[in-house]
N, C-alpha and C positions, 0 to 999 in steps of 0.2 A: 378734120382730125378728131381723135377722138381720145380720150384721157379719162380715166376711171368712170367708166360711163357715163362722160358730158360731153358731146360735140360742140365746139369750138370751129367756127370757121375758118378762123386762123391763129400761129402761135400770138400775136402779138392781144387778144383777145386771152388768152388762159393767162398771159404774163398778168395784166392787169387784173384779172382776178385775183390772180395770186397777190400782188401788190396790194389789192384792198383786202383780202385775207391777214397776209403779214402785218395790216396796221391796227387791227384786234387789237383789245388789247385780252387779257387772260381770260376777265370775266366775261369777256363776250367771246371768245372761244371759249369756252364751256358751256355759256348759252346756246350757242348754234350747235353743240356737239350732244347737249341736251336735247335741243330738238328735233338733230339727224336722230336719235336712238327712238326718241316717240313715234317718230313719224316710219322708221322700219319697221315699228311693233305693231301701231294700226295696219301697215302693207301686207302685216305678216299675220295677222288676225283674219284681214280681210280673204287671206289665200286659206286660213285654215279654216271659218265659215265655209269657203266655196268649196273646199275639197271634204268637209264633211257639215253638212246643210245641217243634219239633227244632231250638232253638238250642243249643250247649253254652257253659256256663258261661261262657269266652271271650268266647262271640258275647255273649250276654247284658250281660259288663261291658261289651266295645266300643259295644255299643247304648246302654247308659247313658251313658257318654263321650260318643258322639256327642248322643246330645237333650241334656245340662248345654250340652257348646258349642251348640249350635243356642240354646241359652235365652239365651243370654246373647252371640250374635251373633257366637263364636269363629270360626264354621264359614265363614261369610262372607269373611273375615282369610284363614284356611287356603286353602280356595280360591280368591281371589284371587291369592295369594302363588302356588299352584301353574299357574296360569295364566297370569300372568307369566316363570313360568321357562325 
């Protein structure tokens, strides 16, 4: 089975994840939710290197900046705003 793209080979396996998730306590939910967010942004560097090899570093954060806002609908606001001007 398979649950936000983890496969699990059975429910009784994701319960007990969950189980050790729910005994977190806040600050270590924030930790791990810290280091889900790192570890998408290296994923997502590394996809933006490969899909353009002669960016420099620069280009690569700015690419990153740009697809978080694109994710989360910043980019729409900005351009609008500049269109307006």
């Amino acid at each position: 089975m398979e649950i936000l793209g983890q496969d699990y080979a059975d429910w009784a396996s994701f319960e007990k994840q969950l189980q050790v998730l729910r005994q977190l306590s806040g600050e270590q939910r924030l930790g791990l939710a810290f280091q889900m967010w790192r570890t998408a942004c290296e994923i997502t560097r590394a996809g933006i290197r490969a899909q353009y090899p002669t960016y420099t570093p620069t280009q690569v954060e700015q690419e990153l900046a740009r697809r978080i806002m694109l994710a989360n609908g910043a980019a729409r606001i900005i351009t609008a705003y500049h269109r307006d001007s």
